[in-house]
N, C-alpha and C positions, 0 to 999 in steps of 0.2 A: 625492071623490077621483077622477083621470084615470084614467080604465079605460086598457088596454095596448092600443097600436095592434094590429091583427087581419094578420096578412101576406098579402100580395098571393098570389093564388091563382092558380097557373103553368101556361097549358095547353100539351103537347105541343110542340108546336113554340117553346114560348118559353124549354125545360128547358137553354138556354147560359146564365139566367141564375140557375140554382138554384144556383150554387156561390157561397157567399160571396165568394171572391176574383176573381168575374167580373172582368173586362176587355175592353174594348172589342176587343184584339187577339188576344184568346186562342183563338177559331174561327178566326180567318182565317190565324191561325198553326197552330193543328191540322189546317186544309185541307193546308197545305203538307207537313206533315210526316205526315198520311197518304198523301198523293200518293207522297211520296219513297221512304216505308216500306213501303209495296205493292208499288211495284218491285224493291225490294229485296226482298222476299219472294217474287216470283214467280222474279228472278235464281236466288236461294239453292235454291226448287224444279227449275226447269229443268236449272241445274249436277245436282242429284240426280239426277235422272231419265235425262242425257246418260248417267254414272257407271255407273247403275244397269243402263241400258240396254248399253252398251256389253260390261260384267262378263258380262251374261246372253249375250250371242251376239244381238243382236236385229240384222234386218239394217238397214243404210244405208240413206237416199236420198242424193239429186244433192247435197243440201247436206251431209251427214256427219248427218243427225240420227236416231234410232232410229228403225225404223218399227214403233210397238207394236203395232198393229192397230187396229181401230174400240174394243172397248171398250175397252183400254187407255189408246189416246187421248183417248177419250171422258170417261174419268176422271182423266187430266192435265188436259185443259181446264175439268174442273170442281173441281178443285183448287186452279188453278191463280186461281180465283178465290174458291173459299173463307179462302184464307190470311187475304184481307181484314179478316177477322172481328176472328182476336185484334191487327192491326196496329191497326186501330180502335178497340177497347175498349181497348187501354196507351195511346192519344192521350188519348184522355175524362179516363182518369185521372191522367195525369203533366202533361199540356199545357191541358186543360181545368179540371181541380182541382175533379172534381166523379165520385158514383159512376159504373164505368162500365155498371151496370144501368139509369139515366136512360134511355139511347137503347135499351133495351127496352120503357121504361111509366111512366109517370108512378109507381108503385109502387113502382120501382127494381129491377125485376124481369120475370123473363118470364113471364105468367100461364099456365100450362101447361093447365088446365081449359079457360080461354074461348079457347086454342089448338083445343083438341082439339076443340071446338065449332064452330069457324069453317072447321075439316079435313073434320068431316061435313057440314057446310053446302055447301063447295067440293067438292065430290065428284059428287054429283048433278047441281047444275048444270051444269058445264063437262063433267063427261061427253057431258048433251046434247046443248052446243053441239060438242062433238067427233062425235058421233054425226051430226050433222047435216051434215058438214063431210063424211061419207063420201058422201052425197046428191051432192054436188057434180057438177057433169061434169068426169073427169079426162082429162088429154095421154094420148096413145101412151106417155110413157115409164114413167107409173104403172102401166098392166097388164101390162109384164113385172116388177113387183115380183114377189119370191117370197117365202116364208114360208121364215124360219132352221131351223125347228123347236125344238125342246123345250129342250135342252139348251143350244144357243146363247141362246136366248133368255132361260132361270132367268138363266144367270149375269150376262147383261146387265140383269137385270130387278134382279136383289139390289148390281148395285154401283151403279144408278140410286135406289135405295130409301136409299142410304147416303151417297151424295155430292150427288143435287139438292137435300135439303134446306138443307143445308150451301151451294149454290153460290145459290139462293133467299137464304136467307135474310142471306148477305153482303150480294147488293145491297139488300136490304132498309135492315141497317143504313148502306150507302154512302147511298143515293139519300132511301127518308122518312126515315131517321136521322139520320146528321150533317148533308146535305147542307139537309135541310130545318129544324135547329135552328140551324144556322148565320145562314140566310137568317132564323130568326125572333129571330136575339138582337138585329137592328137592325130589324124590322119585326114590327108590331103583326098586321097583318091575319092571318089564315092564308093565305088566298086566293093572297097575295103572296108569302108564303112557300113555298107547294105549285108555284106555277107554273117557277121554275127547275127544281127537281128534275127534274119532268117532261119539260121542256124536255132536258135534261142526260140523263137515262134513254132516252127513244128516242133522242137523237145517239151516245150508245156501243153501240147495237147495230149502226150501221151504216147507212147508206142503201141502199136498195134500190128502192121505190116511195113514192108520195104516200102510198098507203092504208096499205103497213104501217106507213110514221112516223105516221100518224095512227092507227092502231089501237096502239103504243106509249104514244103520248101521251094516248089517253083510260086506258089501263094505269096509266100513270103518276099520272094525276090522282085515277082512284078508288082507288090504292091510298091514296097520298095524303090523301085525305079522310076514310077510314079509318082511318088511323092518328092522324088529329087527331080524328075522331068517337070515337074506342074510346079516346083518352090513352095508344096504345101499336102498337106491331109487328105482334102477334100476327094480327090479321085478313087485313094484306097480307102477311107470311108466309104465311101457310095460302092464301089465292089462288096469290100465283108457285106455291111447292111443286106444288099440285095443278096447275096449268097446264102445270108443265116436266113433270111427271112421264108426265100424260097423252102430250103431245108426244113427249119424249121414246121411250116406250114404245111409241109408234107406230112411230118409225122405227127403233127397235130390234127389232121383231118381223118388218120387210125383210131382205134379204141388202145388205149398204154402207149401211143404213139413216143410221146413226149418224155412217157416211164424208163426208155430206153437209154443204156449206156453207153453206146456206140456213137462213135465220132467222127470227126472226119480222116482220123488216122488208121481208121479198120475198113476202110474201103479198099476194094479189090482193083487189079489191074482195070475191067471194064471200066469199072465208074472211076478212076480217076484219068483215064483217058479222054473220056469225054470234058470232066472237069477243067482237065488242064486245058483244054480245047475251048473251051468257054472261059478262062484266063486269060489265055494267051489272044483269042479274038478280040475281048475287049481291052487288051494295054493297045492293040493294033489300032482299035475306033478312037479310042480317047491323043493320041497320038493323032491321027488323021485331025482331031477337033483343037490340037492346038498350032496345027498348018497353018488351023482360019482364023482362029483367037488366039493369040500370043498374050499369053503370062508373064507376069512378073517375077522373077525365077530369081533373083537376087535381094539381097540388105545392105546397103552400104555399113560398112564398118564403123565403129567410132575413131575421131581421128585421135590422134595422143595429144595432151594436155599439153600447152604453151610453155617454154621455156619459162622460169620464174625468174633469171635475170637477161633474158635476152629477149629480141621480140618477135613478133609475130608472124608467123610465114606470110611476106607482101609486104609487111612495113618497113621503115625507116630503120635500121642498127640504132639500138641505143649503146653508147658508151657504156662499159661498165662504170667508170669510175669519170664520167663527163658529163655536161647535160646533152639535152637533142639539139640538133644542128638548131640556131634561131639567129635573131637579132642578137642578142649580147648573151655574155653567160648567165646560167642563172644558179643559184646558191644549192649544193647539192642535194641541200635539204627541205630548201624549199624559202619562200619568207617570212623571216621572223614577225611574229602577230605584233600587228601596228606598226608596222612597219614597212614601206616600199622599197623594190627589189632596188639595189645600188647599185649604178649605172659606172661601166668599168672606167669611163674617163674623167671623171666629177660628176656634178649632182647634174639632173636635166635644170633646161632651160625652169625660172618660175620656181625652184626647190632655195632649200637653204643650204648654209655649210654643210659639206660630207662631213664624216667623222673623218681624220685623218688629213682635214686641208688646211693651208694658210689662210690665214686673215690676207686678202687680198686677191686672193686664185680668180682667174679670170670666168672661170665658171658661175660665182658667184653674184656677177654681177655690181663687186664693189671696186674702188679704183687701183689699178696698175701701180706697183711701188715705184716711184722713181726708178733712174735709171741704175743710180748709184745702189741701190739699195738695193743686193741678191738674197734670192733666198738660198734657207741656212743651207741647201744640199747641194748649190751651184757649185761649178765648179769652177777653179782662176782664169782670171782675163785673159786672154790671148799677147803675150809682148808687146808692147807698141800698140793697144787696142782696150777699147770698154765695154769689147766684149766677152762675154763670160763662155768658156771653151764647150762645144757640142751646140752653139745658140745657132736656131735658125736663121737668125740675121731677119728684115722686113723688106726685101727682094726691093729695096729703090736704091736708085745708083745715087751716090755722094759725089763723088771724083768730082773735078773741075775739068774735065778730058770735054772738048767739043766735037 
């Protein structure tokens, strides 16, 4: 018997085509339409926040727009890109036609354990390299930095705790999530598939120097590689998070810390030395930590829909135009109501006349016509004999032979 095809085992970036109803068009239309619906969600934010601002007394600038202060601001702008999130997860599943847990793990889910693993992993190290980024030799303008103090600082510290994860882990799902299962539902490699993303992640921060697009871009690549090593999100989320947060909390703990325009793309050779040194060390730990815990790095495929007149990979061949192998044949259509199926050689044992028999047919049960007396389809006697030509004869010998 044919054992049953085994489904194609689906890594990470190839999860555009785990929906049955894939289509050729259906990423590059869900590009579109998260494009459009982001905007629109940032519009729908900003209109609030105008509103919001306006009700409370907050003062103008030159353009009419509220000035909320640094952290306030600070947590518009990361709002302002968390919205992303739920526009992205209603695309996957209205437009994509597939869970919208996919673009968190091959699992359909967000593994919160090997999260929370990859958050103490990223902690240490990048600390480090943040530690090490104070070594630096800094400008004139950094030693009149001042320290906020206490209070300024908790509160910037608790809405940084609340919203970078949230602003993390959007472009997460933008950039290795959709952006990179889109690129792999027509491309095989990963490789090929990681390379836009990244490409596309350091161009939205902005240009500023050679070093910081290239310290983006190797950002990009091993978060990247990560999320195709691990079958999921969870390790490049726990990198961004701790990286913004550190960052962040840096310039948060200045007086206009937070006020600042500078990014991570106007950083100089030094500090992105260091940086990439603290990327590259922990794709190295998290690598080491799946030596000892092994993921689940694949999705099986769906398999393709059963032939609609033939059968099942494993079963029995039905006939197109037969019935299944059985006892007798059975009526192609099936049997007519009230009626039981009619047995190919006259009626069973216990039934009455077939349609179609003589009065006397021996399946019936009534008596044998004489000998003389054939029925109308027989054919002539044999020469010299009474018996009717093709007749089986009653296998006992006549002859008077001793």
């Amino acid at each position: 018997m044919t054992q049953p095809p085994l489904a194609e085992q689906l890594p990470y970036h190839r999860l555009a085509r785990l929906s049955p109803r894939h289509q050729w068009w259906r990423p590059l239309a869900g590009t579109l339409v998260v494009a459009v619906g982001y905007v629109l969600a940032v519009l729908v934010l900003m209109l609030c926040a105008l509103v919001a601002g306006l009700a409370l007394g907050y003062p103008e600038d030159a353009d009419g727009w509220p000035e909320f202060g640094p952290v306030s601001g600070t947590a518009l702008d990361l709002l302002s890109i968390a919205v992303g999130i739920p526009v992205l997860l209603l695309t996957v599943r209205w437009i994509a036609r597939r869970p919208a847990g996919t673009v968190s793990s091959v699992t359909g889910r967000l593994r919160r354990r090997w999260l929370g693993m990859c958050v103490l992993t990223a902690v240490p190290v990048l600390a480090l390299a943040m530690g090490g980024m104070f070594l630096l030799p800094s400008g004139g303008g950094e030693a009149e930095s001042q320290w906020v103090g206490w209070p300024a600082f908790a509160r910037a510290l608790v809405m940084l705790l609340v919203l970078v994860p949230l602003q993390a882990a959007a472009e997460e799902y933008v950039f290795r999530g959709w952006l990179t299962q889109t690129a792999g539902a027509f491309l095989r490699s990963p490789w090929a598939a990681l390379v836009p993303q990244a490409v596309l992640f350091a161009a939205a921060h902005g240009w500023g120097t050679a070093w910081g697009f290239a310290d983006l871009l190797v950002f990009g690549m091993c978060a990247g590689w990560l999320t195709w090593r691990t079958g999921g999100l969870e390790a490049s989320i726990a990198l961004h998070t701790v990286n913004n947060l550190l960052a962040f909390g840096v310039s948060a703990a200045v007086v206009d810390g937070l006020a600042s325009d500078e990014t991570a793309a106007d950083a100089g050779w030094q500090t992105v030395v260091l940086d990439v040194a603290g990327i590259v060390l922990y794709t190295a730990a998290v690598t080491w930590w799946l030596r000892r815990r092994p993921l689940q790095r694949t999705a099986p495929a769906p398999l393709p829909p059963a032939h609609p007149y033939g059968a099942a990979p494993g079963q029995w061949p039905v006939h197109p135009y037969g019935p299944v192998p059985g006892p007798w044949p059975v009526h192609p259509y099936g049997s007519v109501p009230g009626q039981s199926p009619v047995y190919p050689y006259g009626a069973m044992p216990g039934q009455g006349v077939m349609p179609g028999q003589w009065p006397g047919h021996p399946a019936t049960g009534a008596p044998v016509p004489p000998s003389g007396t054939a029925h109308p389809g027989a054919a002539a006697p044999w020469p010299g004999t009474d018996s009717p030509a093709g007749s089986a004869g009653t296998g006992e010998d006549t002859s008077d032979t001793r």
